[in-house]
C-alpha positions in Angstrom: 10.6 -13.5 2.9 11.3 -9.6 3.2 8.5 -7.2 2.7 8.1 -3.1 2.1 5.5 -1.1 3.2 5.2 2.7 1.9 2.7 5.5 1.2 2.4 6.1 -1.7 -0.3 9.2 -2.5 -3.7 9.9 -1.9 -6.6 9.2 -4.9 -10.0 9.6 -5.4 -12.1 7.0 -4.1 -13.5 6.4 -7.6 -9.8 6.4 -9.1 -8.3 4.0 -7.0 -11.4 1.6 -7.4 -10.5 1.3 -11.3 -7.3 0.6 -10.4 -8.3 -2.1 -8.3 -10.5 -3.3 -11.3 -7.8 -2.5 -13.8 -5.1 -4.9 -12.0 -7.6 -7.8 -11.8 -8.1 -7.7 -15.6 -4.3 -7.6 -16.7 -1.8 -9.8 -15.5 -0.2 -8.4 -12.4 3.3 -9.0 -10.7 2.0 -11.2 -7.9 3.4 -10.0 -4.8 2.9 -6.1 -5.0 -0.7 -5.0 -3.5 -1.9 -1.3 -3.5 -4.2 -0.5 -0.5 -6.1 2.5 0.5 -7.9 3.8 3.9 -10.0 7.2 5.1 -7.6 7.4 7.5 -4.3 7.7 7.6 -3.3 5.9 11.3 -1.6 3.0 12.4 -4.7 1.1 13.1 -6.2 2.1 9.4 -3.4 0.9 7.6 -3.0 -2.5 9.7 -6.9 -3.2 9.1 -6.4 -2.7 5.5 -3.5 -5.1 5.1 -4.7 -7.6 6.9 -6.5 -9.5 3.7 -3.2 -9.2 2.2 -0.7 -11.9 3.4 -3.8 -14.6 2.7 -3.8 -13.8 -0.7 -0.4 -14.0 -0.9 0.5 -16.5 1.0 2.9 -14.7 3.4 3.4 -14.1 7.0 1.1 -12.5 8.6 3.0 -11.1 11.6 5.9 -10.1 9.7 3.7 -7.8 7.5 1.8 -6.3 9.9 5.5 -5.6 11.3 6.8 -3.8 8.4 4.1 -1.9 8.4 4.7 -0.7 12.6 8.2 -0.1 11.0 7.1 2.0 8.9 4.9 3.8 11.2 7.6 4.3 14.0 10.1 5.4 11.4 8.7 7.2 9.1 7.1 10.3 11.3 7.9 12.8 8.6 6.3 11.1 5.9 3.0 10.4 7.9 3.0 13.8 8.9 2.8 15.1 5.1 0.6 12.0 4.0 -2.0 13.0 6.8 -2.1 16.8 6.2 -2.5 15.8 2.4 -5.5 13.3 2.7 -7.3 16.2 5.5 -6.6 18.6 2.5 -8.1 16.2 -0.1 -11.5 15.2 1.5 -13.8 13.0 2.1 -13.9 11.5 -1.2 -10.3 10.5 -1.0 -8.0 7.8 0.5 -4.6 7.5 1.7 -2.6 4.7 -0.8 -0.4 2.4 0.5 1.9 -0.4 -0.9 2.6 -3.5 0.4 4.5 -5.9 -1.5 7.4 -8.9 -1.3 10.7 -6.9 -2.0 11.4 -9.6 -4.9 8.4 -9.2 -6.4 8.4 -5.2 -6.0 12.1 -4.8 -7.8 10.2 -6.8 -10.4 7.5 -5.1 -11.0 10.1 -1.6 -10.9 12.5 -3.3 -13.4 9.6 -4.1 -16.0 8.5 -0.3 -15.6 12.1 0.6 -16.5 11.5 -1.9 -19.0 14.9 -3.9 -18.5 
C-alpha cells in the first residue's frame, strides 16, 4: 500500500475538534485521517500519526516514512507552515493529512463529485 502525507493549514484548536467530531458522525472515506499538533517538527508530526496506521490497519514503518519524506523534501513548505502556526498562536495547530493514496483520490473524486 502507498501513502501521502501533507500539510494542509493551520486551525483553531476549537475548529479542528468539530471536525474531528464532525467526521465521526458522517460516514467518512476510510483511509484519509486529518491530524493536528502545536508544533510543527518532525518529532510532532510522527507522535501524532502514530495512532494512525492501527486504526487503519496499515504499516506502521512505511507511514512514519512518508511522513520523513515529506519532512526531508518538503523544506519550503515547512518553512511557510511553521512561520504561519508561530503567527497564529497558541490556540492553533498545524493540520496534517495522512491517508492511503487509493482512498485519498477517492475521497478528491467524490468532492469533484464524479
Amino acid at each position: 500500500m502507498k501513502y501521502t502525507f501533507d500539510i494542509v493549514g493551520v486551525s483553531p484548536v476549537l475548529n479542528f475538534f468539530n471536525h474531528q467530531q464532525q467526521t465521526l458522525q458522517k460516514p467518512q472515506n476510510k483511509g484519509v485521517e486529518y491530524i493536528a499538533t502545536h508544533m510543527c517538527t518532525l518529532d510532532a508530526l510522527i507522535e501524532s500519526v502514530e495512532p494512525v496506521p492501527q486504526k487503519w490497519g496499515w504499516d506502521q514503518d512505511e507511514v512514519v516514512g512518508t511522513v520523513i519524506d515529506f519532512w526531508m523534501n518538503n523544506s519550503e513548505s515547512i518553512r511557510y507552515w511553521k512561520l504561519r502556526l508561530n503567527d497564529a498562536g497558541k490556540e492553533n495547530l498545524l493540520v496534517a493529512r495522512v491517508a492511503d493514496v487509493i482512498a485519498l483520490k477517492a475521497e478528491l473524486e467524490s468532492l469533484l463529485g464524479e
